[in-house]
C-alpha positions in Angstrom: 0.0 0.0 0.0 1.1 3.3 -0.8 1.5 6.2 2.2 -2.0 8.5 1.8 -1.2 11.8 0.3 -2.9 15.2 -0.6 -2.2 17.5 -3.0 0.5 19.6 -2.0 -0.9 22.7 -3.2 -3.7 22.2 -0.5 -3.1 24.2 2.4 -2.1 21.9 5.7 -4.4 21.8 8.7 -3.8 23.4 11.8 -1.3 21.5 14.6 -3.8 20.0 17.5 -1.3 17.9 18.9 -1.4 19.8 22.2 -3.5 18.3 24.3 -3.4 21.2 26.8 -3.1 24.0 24.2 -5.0 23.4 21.2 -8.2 24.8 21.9 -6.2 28.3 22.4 -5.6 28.9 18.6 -9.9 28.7 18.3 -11.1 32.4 17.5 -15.4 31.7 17.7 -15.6 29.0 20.3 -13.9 28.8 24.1 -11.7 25.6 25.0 -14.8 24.5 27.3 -16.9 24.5 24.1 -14.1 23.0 22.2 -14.1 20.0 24.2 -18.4 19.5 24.1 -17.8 19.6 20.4 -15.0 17.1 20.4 -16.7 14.8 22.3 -19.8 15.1 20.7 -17.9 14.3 17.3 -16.2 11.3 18.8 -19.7 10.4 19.7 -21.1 10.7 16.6 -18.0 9.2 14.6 -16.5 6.6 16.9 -13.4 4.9 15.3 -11.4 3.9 18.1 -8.2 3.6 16.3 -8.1 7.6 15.6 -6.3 10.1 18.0 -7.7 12.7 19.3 -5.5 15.4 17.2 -7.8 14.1 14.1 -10.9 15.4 16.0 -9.1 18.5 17.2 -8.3 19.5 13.9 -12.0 18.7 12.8 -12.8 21.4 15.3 -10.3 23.7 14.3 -11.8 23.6 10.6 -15.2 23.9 12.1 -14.0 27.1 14.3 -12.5 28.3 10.8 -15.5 28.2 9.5 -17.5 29.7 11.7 -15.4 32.5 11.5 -16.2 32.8 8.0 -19.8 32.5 8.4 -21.2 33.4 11.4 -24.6 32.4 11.5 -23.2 29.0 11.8 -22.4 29.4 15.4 -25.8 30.1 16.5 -27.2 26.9 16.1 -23.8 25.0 17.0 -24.0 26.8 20.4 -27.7 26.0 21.0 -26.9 22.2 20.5 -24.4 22.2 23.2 -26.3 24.3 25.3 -29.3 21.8 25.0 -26.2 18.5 25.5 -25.5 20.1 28.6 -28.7 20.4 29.9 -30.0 17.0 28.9 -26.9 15.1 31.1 -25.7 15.2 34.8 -22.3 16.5 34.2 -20.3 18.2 31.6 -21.2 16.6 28.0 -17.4 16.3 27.5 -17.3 14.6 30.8 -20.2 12.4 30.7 -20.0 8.4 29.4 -20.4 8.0 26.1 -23.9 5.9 26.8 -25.0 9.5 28.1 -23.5 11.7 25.1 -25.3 9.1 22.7 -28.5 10.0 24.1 -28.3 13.3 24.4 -27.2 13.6 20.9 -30.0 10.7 20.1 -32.5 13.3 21.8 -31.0 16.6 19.8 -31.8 14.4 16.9 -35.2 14.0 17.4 -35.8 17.7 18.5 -34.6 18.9 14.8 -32.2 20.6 16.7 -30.6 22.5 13.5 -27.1 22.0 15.5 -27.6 18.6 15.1 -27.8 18.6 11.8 -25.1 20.7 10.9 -22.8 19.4 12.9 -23.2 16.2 11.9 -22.8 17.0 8.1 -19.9 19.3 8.6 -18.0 17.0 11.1 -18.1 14.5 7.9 -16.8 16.8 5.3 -14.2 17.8 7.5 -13.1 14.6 9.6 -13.0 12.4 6.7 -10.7 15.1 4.7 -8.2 14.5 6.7 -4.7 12.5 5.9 -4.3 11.0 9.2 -7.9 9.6 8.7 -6.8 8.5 4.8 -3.9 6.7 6.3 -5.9 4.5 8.8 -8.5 3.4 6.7 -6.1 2.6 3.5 -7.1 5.5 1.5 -4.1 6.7 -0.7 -5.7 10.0 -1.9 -6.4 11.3 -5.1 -3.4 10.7 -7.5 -4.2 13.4 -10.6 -0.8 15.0 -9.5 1.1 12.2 -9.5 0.4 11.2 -12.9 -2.9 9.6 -12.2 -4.0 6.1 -11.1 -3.1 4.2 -14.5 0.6 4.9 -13.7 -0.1 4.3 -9.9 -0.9 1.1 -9.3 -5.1 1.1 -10.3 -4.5 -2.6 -10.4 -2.6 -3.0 -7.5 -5.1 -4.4 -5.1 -3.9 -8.0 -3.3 -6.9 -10.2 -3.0 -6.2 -13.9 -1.7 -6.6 -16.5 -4.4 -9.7 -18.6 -4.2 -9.2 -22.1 -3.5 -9.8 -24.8 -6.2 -12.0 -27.7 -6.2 -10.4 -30.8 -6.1 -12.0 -32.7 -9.5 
């Protein structure tokens, strides 16, 4: 298998490998929020084998933007405010059997938050490389040459048995 790639005239993601300090480089929403939306995206996308910088970045892009269209964080704000209220603790906090239902619940409102977070945690968690890389994604390979002179063909399958005569 070939190493995942994007095109390098893409511009690169923001770095959310800080744990502590990631959140900081956020212009519409606060770290506290930043966490509700992370977990609320892990919740709603579980693949146990991703790290967390994948989903920090997903919220970075989602801060980003916000920034650039501001009605956006209306109803993303709204959905965590109705997350919050719907469990004990902190959302961020809480076990993921209560997140699931809260965000189970927010579905079935029509919460508009729900929605659009949902649809924009998509676009921008499955655009990213790291995520590529896991599930054995290469990327797209126009720059390269194209998938002819890549490898199209290149796929391993196991050879079927034969039956004896």
């Amino acid at each position: 298998m070939h190493q995942a790639h994007k095109d390098p005239r893409l511009p690169q993601p923001a770095s959310c490998d800080d744990a502590v300090a990631w959140a900081a480089g956020l212009r519409v929403f606060g770290a506290g929020e930043a966490q509700h939306l992370l977990a609320a995206m892990r919740t709603l996308y579980p693949h146990d084998g991703l790290p967390d910088p994948v989903y920090r970045r997903t919220v970075a892009a989602l801060d980003a933007l916000c920034q650039r269209q501001v009605a956006l964080a209306a109803p993303l704000r709204a959905l965590l405010s109705a997350l919050s209220s719907a469990v004990p603790a902190p959302f961020a906090a809480c076990s993921e059997s209560y997140r699931t239902t809260a965000l189970r619940n927010a579905e079935a409102a029509g919460l508009p938050g729900f929605r659009l977070l949902q649809r924009l945690t998509v676009r921008f968690l499955y655009d990213d490389l790291a995520v590529w890389q896991a599930f054995g994604y290469e990327g797209a390979a126009y720059h390269l040459g194209g998938y002819v002179q890549r490898g199209f063909d290149d796929l391993q399958l196991p050879v079927a048995p034969q039956a004896k005569p």
